[in-house]
N, C-alpha and C positions, 0 to 999 in steps of 0.2 A: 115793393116787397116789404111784411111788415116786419116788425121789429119786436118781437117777442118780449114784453114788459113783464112777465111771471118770471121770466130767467135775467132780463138785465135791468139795469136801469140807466138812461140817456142822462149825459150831462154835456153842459155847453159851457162850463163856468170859465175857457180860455177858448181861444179860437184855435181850428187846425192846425194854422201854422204855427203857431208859438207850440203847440204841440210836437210836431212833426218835427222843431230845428233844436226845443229844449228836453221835456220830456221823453221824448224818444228816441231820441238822437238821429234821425233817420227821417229822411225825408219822402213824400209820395214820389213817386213818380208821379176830316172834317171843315167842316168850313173854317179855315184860318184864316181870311179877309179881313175879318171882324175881331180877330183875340190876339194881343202880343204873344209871342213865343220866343225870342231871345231871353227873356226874364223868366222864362217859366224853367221846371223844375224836370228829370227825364229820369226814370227809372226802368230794369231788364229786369225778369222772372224769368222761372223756366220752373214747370212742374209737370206732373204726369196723370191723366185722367184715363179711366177704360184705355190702357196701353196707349196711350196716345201720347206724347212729348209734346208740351207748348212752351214756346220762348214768348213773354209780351214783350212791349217795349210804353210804358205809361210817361204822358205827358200830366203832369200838374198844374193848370191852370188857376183855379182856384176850390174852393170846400165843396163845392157843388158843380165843379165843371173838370172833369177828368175824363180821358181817352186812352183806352186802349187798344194797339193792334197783337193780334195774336197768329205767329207762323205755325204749322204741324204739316204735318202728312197723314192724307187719310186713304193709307194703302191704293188699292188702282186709282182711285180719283188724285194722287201726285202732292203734288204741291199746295199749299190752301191759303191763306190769310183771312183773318175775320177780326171784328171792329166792335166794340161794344163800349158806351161810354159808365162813368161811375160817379157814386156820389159818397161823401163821406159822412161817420157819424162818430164822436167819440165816446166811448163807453165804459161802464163800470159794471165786474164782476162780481158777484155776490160773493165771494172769497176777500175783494177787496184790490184783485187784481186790476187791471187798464186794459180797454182794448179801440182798435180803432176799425172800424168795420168799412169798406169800399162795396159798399153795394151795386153789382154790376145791371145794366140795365140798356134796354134796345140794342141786343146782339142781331148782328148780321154779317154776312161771308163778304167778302169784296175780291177774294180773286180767287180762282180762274174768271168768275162769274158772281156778281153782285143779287144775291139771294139773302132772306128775309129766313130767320126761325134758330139762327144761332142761337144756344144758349147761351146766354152772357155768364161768367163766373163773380163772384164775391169772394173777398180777402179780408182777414180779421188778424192784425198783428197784437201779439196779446204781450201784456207787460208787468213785470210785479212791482210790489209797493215800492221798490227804490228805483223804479224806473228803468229797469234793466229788460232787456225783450229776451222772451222767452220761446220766442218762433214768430213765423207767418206762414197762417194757412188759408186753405181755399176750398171752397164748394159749390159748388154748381147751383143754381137759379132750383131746380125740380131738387134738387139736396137738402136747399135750404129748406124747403115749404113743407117736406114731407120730416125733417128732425129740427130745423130749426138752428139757435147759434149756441150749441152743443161740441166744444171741444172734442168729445170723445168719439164724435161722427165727421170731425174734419179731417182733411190731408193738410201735412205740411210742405211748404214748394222748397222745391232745390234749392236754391237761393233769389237772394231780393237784395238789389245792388243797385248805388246811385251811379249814372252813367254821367259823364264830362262829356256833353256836345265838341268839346273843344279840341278834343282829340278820338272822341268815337265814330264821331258823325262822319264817315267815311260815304262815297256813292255806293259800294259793295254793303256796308251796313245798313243805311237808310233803303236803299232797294229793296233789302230782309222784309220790309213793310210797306213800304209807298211807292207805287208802279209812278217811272218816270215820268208821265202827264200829270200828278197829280201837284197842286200846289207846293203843297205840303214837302213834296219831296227835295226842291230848291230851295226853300226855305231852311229844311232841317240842315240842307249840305251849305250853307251861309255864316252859322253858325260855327264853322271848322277853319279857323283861318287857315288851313292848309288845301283849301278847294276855293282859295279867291285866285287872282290877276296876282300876278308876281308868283305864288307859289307851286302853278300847277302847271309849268314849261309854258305859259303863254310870256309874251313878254309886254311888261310895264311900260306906262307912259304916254305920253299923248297921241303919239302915231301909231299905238299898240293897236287900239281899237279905232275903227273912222268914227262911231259914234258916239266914242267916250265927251262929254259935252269937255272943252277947255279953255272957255273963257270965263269971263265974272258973273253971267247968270245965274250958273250952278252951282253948288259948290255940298260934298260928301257931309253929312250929319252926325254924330255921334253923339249922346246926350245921355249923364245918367238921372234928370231929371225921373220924378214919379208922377207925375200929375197929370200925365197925357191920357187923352179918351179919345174913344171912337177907331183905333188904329185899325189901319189900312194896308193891304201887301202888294204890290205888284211885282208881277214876271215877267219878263220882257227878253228877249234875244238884241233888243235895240234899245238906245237909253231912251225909258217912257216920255219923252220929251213935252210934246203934247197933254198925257196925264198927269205931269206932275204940274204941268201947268193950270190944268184944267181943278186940281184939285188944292193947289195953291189960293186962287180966288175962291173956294167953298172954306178956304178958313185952315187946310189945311198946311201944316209944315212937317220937311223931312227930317224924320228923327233918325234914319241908318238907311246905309244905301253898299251895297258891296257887288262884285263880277265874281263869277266863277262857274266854270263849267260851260263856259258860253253863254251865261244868260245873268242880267240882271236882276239885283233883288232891290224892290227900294220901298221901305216905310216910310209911311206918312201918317202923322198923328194930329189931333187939336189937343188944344192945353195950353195951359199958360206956364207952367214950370220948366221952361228951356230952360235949367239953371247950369252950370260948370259945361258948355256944349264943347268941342272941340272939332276945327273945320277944318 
């Protein structure tokens, strides 16, 4: 989608995120095999298109790697969710205002049925000279091409809220978006330490689970190191015994591993900055 240079001008002179955590006080809100999600960033909208209500729920991964899922109702057809990722751009108003644009891109449905034609939305949160936000608005993919990034032709969303995994990330909430086969969906409930072993009526401890491994081989990871690449997820209903071994001799180590819900979640990263681990 282009970027209309007659109306804005792009600047890059700080990166998003020092954006996102300084200047704007606010931060952004698939295949997760491959991308940490513990460290990453989670934000809820909710705004209104041709009658229609959408709640997202965005992940922040990095400037150029963001996901959204989007719930509504489209009268008889019920229930819907659809998925479009985003990329970011920071920008400058010819007034002198700040804005940061999420340009939405490869919209498609994924439930009932996983269809192709979605239109993806774009969000432009605008800021003036002292860094204060003056809204977040949104418009449609066919919106944009036909006015452009034209305030006076945007909608503004109901609200744009940082979410705490730590206490949102309930299974009735993450279901809101990720049908329970999906990766994604264990992953996000992992993050809630009130959906692990001890706090969801199962009971703790070595004879809790037969497969909880409980000798010296194994042993739980927690690291706030940054230097890991390449990370890895698995799910398992049984502790991945075999793959973490298998994935141990390719170099890798486990950087988090938690139970809950009946199924295992265990990361595995390369990198050499295991620094402050705690086992």
């Amino acid at each position: 989608m282009p970027i209309f240079l007659h109306y804005l001008v792009s600047q890059r002179n700080h990166s998003m995120r020092t954006l996102l955590r300084s200047l704007l006080c606010v931060g952004l809100l698939a295949t997760v095999m491959q991308r940490p999600v513990a460290a990453q960033t989670f934000f809820e909208t909710t705004f209104t298109s041709k009658s229609i209500t959408y709640t997202g729920l965005l992940i922040y991964y990095d400037d150029n790697d963001m996901i959204m899922r989007v719930k509504y109702t489209r009268g008889a057809k019920g229930y819907t969710v659809s998925e479009f990722h985003l990329k970011g751009e920071t920008l400058t108003f010819k007034d002198g205002r700040q804005g940061l644009l999420l340009d939405g891109q490869e919209g498609k449905r994924v439930y009932p049925d996983v269809e192709p034609g979605f239109m993806a939305f774009n969000f432009v949160q605008v800021y003036n000279r002292q860094g204060e936000r003056e809204g977040v608005y949104f418009l449609s993919d066919r919106e944009f091409n036909h006015v452009g990034l034209s305030l006076a032709d945007m909608h503004e969303v109901r609200y744009w809220k940082e979410v705490d995994p730590t206490e949102t990330f309930t299974p009735e909430y993450v279901f809101n978006f990720y049908d329970k086969n999906e990766e994604l969906y264990n992953v996000l409930l992992s993050l809630n330490p009130s959906n692990h072993l001890g706090n969801n009526g199962e009971r703790a401890g070595s004879n809790a689970q037969p497969n909880l491994p409980t000798d010296d081989k194994w042993s739980v990871v927690v690291s706030k190191g940054t230097g890991f690449g390449e990370e890895i997820i698995k799910n398992d209903h049984q502790w991945p015994e075999a793959w973490v071994e298998q994935k141990t001799q390719q170099g890798y180590r486990i950087t988090k591993a938690t139970y809950g819900a009946q199924n295992y979640v265990v990361v595995m990263a390369k990198g050499t900055d295991m620094n402050r681990q705690v086992h």
